[in-house]
C-alpha positions as CSV (number, residue, x, y, z in Angstrom):
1,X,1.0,-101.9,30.6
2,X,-1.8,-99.7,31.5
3,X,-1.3,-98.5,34.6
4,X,2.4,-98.2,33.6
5,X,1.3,-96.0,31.0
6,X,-1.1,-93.8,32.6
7,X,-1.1,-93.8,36.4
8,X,-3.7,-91.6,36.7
9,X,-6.1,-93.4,34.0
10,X,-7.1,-95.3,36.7
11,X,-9.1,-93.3,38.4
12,X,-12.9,-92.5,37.6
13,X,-13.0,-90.5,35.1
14,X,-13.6,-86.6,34.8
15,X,-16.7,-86.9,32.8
16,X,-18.5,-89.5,34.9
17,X,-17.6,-86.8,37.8
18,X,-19.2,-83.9,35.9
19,X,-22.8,-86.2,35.0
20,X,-25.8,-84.6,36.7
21,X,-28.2,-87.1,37.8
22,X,-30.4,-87.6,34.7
23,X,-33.6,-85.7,34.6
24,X,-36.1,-88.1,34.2
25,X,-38.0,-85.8,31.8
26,X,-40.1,-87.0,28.5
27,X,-39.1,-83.8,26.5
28,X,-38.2,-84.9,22.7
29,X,-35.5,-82.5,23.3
30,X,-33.9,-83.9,26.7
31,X,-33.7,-87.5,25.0
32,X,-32.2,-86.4,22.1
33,X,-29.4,-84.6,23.9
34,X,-29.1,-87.4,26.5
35,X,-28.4,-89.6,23.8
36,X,-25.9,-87.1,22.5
37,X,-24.6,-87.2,26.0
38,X,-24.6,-91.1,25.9
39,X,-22.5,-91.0,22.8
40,X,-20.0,-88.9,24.7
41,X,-19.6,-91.0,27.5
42,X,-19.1,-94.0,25.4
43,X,-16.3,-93.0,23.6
44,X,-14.4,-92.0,27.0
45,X,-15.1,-95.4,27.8
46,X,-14.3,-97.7,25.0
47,X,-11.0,-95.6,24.6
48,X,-10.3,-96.3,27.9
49,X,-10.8,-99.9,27.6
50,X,-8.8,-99.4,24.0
51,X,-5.8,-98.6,25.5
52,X,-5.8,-101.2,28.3
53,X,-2.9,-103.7,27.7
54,X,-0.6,-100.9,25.9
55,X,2.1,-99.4,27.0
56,X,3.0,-95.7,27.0
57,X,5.7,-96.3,23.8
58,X,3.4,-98.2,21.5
59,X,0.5,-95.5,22.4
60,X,2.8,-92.3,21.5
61,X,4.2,-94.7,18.5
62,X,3.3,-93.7,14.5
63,X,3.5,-96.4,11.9
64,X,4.2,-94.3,9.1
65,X,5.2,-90.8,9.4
66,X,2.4,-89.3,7.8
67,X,0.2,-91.3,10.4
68,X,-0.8,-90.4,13.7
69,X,-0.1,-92.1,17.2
70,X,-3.3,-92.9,19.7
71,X,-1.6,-90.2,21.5
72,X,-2.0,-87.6,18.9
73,X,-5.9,-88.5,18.3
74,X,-6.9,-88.2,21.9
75,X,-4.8,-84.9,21.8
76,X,-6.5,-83.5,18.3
77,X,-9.8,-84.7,19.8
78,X,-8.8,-82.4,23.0
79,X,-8.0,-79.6,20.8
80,X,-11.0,-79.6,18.7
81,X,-13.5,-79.8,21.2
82,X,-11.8,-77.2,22.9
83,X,-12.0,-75.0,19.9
84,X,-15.6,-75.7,20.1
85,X,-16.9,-74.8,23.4
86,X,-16.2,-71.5,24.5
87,X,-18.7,-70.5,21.5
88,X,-21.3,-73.4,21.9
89,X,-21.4,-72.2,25.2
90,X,-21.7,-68.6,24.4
91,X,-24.5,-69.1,22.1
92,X,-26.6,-72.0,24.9
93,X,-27.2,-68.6,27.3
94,X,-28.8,-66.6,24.0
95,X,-31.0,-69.8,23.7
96,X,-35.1,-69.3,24.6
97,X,-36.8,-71.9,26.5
98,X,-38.7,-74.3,24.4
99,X,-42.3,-73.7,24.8
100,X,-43.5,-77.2,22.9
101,X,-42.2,-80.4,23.2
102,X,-40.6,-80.8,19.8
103,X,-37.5,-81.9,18.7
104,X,-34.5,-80.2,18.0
105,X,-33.6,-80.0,14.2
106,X,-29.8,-80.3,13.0
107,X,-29.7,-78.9,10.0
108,X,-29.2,-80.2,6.5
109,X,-25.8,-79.3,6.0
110,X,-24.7,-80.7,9.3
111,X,-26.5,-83.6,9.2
112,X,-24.4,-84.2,5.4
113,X,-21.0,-83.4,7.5
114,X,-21.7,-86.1,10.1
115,X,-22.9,-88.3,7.6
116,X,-19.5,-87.7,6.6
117,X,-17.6,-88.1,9.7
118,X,-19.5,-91.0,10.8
119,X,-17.0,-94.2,10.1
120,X,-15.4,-96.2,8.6
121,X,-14.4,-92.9,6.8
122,X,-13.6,-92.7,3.2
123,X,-13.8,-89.0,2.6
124,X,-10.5,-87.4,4.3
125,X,-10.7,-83.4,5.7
126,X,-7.2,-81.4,6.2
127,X,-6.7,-80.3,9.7
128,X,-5.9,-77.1,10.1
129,X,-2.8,-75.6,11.8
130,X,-5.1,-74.8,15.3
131,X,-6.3,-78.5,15.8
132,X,-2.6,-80.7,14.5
133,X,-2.2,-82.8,17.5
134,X,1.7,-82.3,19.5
135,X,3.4,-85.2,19.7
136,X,3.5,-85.1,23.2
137,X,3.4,-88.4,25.8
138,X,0.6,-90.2,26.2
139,X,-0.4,-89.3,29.7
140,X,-0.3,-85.7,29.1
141,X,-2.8,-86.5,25.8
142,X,-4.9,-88.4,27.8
143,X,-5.6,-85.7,30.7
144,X,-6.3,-83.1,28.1
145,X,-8.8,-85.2,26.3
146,X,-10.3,-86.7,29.7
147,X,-10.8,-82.7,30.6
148,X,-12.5,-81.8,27.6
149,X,-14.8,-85.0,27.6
150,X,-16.5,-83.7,30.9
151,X,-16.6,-80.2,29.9
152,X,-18.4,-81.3,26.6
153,X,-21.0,-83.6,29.3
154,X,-21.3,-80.3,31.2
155,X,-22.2,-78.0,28.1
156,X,-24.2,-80.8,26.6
157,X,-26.1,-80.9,30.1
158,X,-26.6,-77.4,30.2
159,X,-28.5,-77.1,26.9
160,X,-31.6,-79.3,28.2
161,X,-34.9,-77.3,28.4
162,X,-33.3,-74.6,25.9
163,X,-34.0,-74.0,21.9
164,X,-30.3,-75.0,21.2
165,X,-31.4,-75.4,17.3
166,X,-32.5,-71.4,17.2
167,X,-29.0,-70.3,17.9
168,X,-26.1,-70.1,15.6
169,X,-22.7,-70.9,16.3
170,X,-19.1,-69.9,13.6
171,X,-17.1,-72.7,13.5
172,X,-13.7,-71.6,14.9
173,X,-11.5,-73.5,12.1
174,X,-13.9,-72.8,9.2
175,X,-15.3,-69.2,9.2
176,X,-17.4,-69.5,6.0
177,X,-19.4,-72.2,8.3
178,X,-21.8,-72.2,11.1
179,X,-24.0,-74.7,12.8
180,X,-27.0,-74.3,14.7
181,X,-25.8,-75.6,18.3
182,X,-27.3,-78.9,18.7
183,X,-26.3,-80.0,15.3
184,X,-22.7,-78.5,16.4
185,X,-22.7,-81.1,19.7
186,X,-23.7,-84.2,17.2
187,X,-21.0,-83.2,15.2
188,X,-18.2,-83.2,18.2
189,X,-19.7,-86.8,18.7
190,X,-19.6,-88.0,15.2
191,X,-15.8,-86.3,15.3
192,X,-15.0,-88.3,18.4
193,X,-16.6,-92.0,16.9
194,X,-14.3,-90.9,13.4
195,X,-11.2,-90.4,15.8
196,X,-12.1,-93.8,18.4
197,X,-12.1,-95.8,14.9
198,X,-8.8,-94.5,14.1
199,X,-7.6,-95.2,16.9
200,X,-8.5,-98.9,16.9
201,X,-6.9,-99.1,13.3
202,X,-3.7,-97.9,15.0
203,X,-3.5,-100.6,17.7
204,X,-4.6,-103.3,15.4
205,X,-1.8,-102.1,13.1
206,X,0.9,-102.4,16.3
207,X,-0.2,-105.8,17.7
208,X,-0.1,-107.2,13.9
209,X,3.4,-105.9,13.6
210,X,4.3,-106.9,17.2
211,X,3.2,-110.4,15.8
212,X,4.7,-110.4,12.9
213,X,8.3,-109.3,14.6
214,X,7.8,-112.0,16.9
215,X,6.9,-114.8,14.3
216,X,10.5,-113.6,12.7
217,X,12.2,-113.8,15.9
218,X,11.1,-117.5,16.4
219,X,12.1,-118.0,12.4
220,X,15.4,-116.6,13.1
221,X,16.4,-118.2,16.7
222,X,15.1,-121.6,15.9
């Protein structure tokens, strides 16, 4: 079950450890990336609560062999935010200050990519070599995603007060793109909902065939 799967899981997460105390400020700008922040946190929370109940073997389980396990999702999702970061934060101490209380813009072209992203997906995106999960155990996936969730709060925290729309980050997977950095954090999010929807497809998928098996067993034995 879930403890038996995870162990650690059990304990408070890392992001909820890395949260600074909210600020309390009206900026445009500090709600807009709190709610970024919010969007964060729930994910790491309804995947937590999505994998309650499972054990390790159905969450590092693939239907089809082209598909990917709960495992490998929290592990991509690990691996592309990690991608992400070292140059979101690179770019957050180049931002200025903002001097008005305006909002930060995303960007037409991002905004079309989370539009995208945003599911349920129809419009599929290859992953390139960097970001393809490992099909590795479960636990191991988890910590690496429940690190990279607090380090995302962290550099999403650390943007507040800042012009996070005037600077420019590459993306690491697809140089011929680039993303001003707050549009860049909305996309990690809209990245992470895509991924947390997939993942509840894959466990919907494993308790219908666990029912089905089990309807066939009582067919067969009675």
């Amino acid at each position: 079950m879930f403890g038996e799967a995870t162990g650690g899981i059990l304990r408070v997460p890392n992001f909820l450890r890395a949260m600074p105390p909210r600020t309390g400020g009206t900026r445009i700008s500090t709600s807009q990336l709190e709610t970024v922040s919010d969007q964060v946190e729930r994910v790491t929370l309804k995947a937590r609560d999505l994998v309650g109940g499972h054990c390790g073997a159905d969450l590092s389980t693939s239907l089809e062999s082209a598909s990917w396990s709960v495992a490998q999702c929290l592990d991509h999702l690990a691996r592309t935010t990690n991608a992400f970061l070292p140059a979101i934060s690179s770019a957050i101490v180049l931002a200025p200050r903002l001097t008005s209380n305006r909002a930060l813009r995303t960007g037409a072209l991002t905004r079309l990519f989370i539009r995208n992203l945003e599911p349920p997906y129809r419009l599929r995106f290859k992953v390139l070599a960097p970001l393809v999960p490992c099909d590795r155990g479960f636990d191991a996936a988890w910590n690496a995603f429940d690190d990279s969730q607090a380090e995302l709060m962290k550099t999403i925290h650390s943007a507040i007060g800042l012009a996070v729309d005037q600077v420019r980050v590459k993306s690491p997977v697809y140089g011929r793109f680039s993303y001003n950095v707050y549009g860049a954090l909305r996309m990690l999010a809209a990245h992470e909902r895509r991924h947390l929807w997939q993942i509840q497809q894959i466990l919907k998928a494993l308790d219908n065939a666990r029912l089905r098996n089990a309807s066939y067993s009582n067919k067969i034995n009675s």
